[in-house]
N, C-alpha and C positions, 0 to 999 in steps of 0.2 A: 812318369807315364803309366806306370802299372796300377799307383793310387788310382787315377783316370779310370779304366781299363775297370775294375772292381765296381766304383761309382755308376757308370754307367751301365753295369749288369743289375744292379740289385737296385738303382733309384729307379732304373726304366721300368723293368719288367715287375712282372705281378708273382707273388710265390707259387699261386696255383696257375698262373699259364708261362707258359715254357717263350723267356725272352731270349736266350743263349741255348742253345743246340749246339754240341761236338758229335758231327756223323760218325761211326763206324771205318768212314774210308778218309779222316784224315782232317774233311773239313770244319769251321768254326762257323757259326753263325748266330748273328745277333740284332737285334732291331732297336734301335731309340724313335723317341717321338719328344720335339723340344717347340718351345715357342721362345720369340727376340726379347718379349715383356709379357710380363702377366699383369699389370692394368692400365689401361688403354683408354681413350674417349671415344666416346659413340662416332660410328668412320671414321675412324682412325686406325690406320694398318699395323695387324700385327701378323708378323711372319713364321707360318708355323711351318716343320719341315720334318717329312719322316724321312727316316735313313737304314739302309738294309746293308750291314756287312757280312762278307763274305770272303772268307781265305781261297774256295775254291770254285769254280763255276760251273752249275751244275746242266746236266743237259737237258735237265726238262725247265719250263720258264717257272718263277716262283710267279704266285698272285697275291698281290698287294689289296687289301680291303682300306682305305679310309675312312673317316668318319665322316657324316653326312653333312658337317658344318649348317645344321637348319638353322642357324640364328645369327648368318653372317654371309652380306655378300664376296664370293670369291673369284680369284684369279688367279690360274697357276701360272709360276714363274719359270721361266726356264733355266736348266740346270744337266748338265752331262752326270753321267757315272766316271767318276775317280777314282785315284787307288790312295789308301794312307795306312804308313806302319803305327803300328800301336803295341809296344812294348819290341818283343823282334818276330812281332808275328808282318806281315804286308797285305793288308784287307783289300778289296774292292768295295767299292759304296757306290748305291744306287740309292738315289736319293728323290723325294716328290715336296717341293717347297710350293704353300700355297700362300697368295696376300692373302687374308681376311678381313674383313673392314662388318664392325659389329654393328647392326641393327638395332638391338635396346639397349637400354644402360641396366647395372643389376651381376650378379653372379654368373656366369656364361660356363656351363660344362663341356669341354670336348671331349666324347668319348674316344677310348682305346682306338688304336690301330690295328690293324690284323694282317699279319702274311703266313701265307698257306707253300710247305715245301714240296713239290707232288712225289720226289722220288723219294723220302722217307713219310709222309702222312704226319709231318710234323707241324705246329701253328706255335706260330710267335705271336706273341703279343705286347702290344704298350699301356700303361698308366694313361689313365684321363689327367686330362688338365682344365685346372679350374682359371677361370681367366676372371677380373674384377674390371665391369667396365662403367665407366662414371658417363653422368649426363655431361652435357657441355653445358658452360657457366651460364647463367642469367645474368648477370652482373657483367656490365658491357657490350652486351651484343647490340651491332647495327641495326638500324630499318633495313629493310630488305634482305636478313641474311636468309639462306632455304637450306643451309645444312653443308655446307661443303667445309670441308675437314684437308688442309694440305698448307702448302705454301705454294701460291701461285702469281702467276702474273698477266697482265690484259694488253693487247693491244688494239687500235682499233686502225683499218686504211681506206680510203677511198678510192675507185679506181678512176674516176676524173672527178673533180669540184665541179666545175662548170656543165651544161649540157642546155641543149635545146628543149624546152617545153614536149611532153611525150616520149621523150629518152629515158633510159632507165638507168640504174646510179647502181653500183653494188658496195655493198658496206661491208666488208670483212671483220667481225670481230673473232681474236685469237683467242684462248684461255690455255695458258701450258703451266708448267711446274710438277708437281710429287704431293699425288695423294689420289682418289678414285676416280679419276677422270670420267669414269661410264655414268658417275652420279652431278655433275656439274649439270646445272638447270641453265636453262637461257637466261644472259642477262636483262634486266631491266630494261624497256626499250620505251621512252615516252612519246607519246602520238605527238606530232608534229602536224597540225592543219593544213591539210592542200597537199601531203605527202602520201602517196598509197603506200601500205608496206605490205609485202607477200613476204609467206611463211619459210624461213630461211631453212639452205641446205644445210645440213649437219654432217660433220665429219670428225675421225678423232684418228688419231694415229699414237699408237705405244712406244714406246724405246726400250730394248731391249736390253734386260737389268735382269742381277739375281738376287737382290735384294727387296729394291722399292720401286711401286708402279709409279711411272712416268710416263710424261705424253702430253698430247697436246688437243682440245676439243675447237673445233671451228665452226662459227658460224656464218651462212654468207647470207647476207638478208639482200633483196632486187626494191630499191624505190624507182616510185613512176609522182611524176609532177604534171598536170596538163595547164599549167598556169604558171605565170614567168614569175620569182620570187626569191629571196633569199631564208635559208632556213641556217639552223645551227643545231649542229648534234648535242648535246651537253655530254660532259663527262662522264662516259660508261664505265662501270663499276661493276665488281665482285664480293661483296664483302663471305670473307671465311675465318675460320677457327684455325689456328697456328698450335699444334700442340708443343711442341719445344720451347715454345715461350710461356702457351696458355695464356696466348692472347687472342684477342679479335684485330682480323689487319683488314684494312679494303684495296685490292688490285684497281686503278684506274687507268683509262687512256684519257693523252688530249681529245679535247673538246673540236670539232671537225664543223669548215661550215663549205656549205653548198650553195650553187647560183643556178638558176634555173632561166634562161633566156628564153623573148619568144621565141616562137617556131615562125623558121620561116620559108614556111611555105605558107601557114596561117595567122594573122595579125588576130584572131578572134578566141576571145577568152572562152574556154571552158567551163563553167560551174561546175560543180559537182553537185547533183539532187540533193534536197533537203526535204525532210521529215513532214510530210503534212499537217496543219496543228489540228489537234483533237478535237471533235464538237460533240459538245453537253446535248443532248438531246431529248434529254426529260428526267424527270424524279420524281421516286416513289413517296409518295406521301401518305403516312397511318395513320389514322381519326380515332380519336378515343371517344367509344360508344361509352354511354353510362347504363346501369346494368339496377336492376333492384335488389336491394340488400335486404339479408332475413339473419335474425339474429337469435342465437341458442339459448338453449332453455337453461339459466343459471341456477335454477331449483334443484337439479339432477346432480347426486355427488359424487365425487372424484372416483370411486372403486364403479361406481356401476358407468364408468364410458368406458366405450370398447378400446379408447386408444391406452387407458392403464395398465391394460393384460396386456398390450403388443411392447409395452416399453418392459415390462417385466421382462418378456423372452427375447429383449432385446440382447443383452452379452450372452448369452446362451447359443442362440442365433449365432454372432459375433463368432464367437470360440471357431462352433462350426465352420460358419464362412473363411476364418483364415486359414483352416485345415484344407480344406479342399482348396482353398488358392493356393500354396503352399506344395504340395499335392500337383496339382494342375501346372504349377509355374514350375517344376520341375522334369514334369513329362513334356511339355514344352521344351525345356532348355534341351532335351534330348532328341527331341524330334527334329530340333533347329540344327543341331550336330547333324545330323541323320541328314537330313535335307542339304544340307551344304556339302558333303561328304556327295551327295549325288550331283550337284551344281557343279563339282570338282570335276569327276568323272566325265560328266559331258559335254562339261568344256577341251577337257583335256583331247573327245576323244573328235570333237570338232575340229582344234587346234590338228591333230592329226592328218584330218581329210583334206586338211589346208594345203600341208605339206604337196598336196598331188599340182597346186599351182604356182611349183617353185620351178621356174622354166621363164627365159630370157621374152616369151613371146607373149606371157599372161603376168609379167609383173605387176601393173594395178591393178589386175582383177585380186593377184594374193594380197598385197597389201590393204585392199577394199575388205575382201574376205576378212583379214585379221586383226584390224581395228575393229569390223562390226560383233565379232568373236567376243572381242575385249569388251565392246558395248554392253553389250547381253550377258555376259558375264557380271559385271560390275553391278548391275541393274537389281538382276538376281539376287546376288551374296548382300547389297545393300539395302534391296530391298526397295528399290527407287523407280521410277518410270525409265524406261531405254529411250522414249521420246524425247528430242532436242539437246540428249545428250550431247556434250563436248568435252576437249580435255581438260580447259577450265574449270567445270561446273562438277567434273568428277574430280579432279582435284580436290576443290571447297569439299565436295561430298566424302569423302574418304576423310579427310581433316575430321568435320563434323563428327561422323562416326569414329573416329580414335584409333585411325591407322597409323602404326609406325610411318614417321616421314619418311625413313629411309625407301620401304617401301612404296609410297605414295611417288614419292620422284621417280623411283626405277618403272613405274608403271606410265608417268608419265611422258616419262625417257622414251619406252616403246612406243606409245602413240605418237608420239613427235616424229618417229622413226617411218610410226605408218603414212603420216600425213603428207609427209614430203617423198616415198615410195608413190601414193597416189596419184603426185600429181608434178614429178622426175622419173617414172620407173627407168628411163634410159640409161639412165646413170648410176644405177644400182646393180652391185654383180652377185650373181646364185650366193656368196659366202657369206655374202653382208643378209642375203635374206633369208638362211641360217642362221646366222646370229639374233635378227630379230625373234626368228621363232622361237630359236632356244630364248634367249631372254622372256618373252609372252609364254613359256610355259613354264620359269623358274617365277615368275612374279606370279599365277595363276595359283602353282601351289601354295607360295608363301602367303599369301593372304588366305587360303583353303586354311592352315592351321593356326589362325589367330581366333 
């Protein structure tokens, strides 16, 4: 145990910052910083946890610095303070374990940790840790995978099959198991002819672990039929990345069918509008005029036309020109820093103002507010028109331009968030419309430093 005890003083700490402290009055203190694995796949949780021992309890609070984790969505797990003997000394530890789930693949540094003692002006400090985090394989992946990283499972339930032509049908699909649950995308849902589908409530609930995120994401989707029919759900599906195997698996439920009887109070079919067909209404047609032709004086010799001299200062020219593009494309590239660095800023401080319509009685006006945030935002940093924007077409558009997917979903995540606060706010409470914010302003940033 005292081997231990040694290792953990001198592998943790740095020689020039002070990771072990003996007070004057008796007490021992000392900090580690550890992570479960150092190479991981992209979302794929790794658990890092800092730990603050202490023989005696001081009366002022120590303050714990963390590192900012910018290059990984996080989750802290919960975890008490404990006491553990280590050699025949008996410590107390307080300890802050966070999930991690990494964003790119590539070398990932987590800086140092920091706790601050106030009643000696002492700072402990931790070693960085270098974390090695691989792409997920090419070689096997399903159609329709979008990044989900865990071991999971689907189910899907109907709450009646049968109903009257006009009635509405609710479709419960489940997604539970271990691994980011906040990043799971809607499954696959194929149009069904003569079926309206409205945009499902979203819920998730966590299980409480001090290990691994667990939980379970739910969607509830409302179908409306106004025409008697039978449809069939086909089998919804997950496909995800299994890292313990480092395989691709696909979660599926059975296949569900539904009966749609007339109504009866009305024997008379509904249509649904169709499309008007487009009419040609004319075409432009261009006439090729013929023109008189005059032809050069071929007596005249090569050095005395004027375009001989311009081809001469032609690479001359050249050199020039790519100096100042070169030159130009660089003050550019700065100016484009510069400009997004203020895009950041007022979005952030928009996202702010927002906050004042987080109150039980203007919940879709906040959620209107912070989807249209996220609009204009997005427009902006890409550079796109805000007009007819959706979260489809920003999706596509984020891909196009070379967004981290991970990103790309959590952004999507939030508007899916807003869409169905717009139009349930009843059933959305102040905590949950905290968490959207916070979410809408850790995605804001995280694209701000790409």
């Amino acid at each position: 145990m005292l081997i231990f005890i040694i290792s953990a003083l001198f592998v943790i700490g740095q020689a020039n910052n002070q990771s072990f402290y003996d007070d004057p009055f008796g007490g021992k203190h000392f900090v580690e910083a550890k992570v479960d694995k150092l190479t991981a796949y992209v979302n794929e949780q790794v658990t890092y946890t800092f730990s603050y021992y202490h023989t005696v309890i001081s009366p002022l609070e120590s303050q714990k610095t963390l590192p900012a984790f910018a290059d990984f969505w996080t989750k802290e797990l919960p975890l008490k303070p404990y006491w553990k003997n280590i050699g025949n000394e008996r410590y107390r530890v307080e300890a802050v374990k966070v999930a991690l789930f990494p964003m790119t693949a590539g070398k990932i540094k987590i800086e140092p940790a920091r706790l601050y003692l106030p009643e000696s002006e002492k700072r402990l400090t931790t070693k960085p840790i270098t974390l090695t985090i691989l792409p997920l394989p090419e070689s096997g992946r399903p159609a329709g995978f979008t990044g989900a990283v865990g071991s999971f499972k689907l189910t899907a339930d109907i709450d009646k099959q049968i109903v009257e032509a006009g009635q509405p049908i609710t479709l419960t699909v489940k997604i539970y198991g271990e691994g980011n649950i906040d990043f799971l995308t809607e499954p696959e849902m194929p149009e069904l002819v003569g079926l309206t589908k409205f945009e499902p409530k979203i819920s998730r609930r966590f299980v409480k672990n001090t290990h691994k995120i667990r939980g379970e994401k739910i969607y509830e989707y409302v179908f409306v039929s106004m025409i008697a029919g039978q449809w069939q759900f086909l089998p919804i599906q997950l496909p995800y990345f299994e890292p313990t195997s480092e395989t691709y698996r696909i979660a599926r439920a059975e296949p569900i069918e539904i009966r749609v009887m007339p109504s009866a109070s009305s024997g008379k079919k509904i249509e649904p509008p169709v499309q008007s067909d487009i009419q040609i209404i004319g075409r432009d047609i261009q006439h090729i005029k013929p023109a008189e032709v005059r032809l050069s004086d071929q007596s005249i010799y090569l050095y005395q036309r004027y375009y001989f001299w311009i081809l001469q200062l032609l690479p001359a020219l050249a050199v020039a020109g790519a100096l100042i593009y070169k030159r130009r494309r660089k003050q550019q590239q700065s100016d484009i820093q510069v400009q997004k660095r203020k895009i950041v800023q007022k979005t952030e401080m928009r996202l702010e103002q927002a906050k004042r319509l987080m109150n039980a009685n203007s919940a879709q006006k906040f959620f209107d507010t912070l989807a249209k945030i996220l609009h204009q935002y997005i427009a902006e940093v890409l550079n796109i028109s805000p007009v007819g924007l959706t979260t489809t077409s920003i999706s596509s558009q984020m891909t196009q331009k070379g967004i981290p997917e991970i990103i790309r979903l959590k952004l999507v995540e939030v508007l899916q968030r807003c869409d169905y606060g717009r139009f349930a706010p009843a059933t959305l409470t102040l905590k949950e419309m905290q968490q959207t914010l916070n979410a809408a302003k850790e995605v804001v940033g995280q694209i701000g430093d790409i």
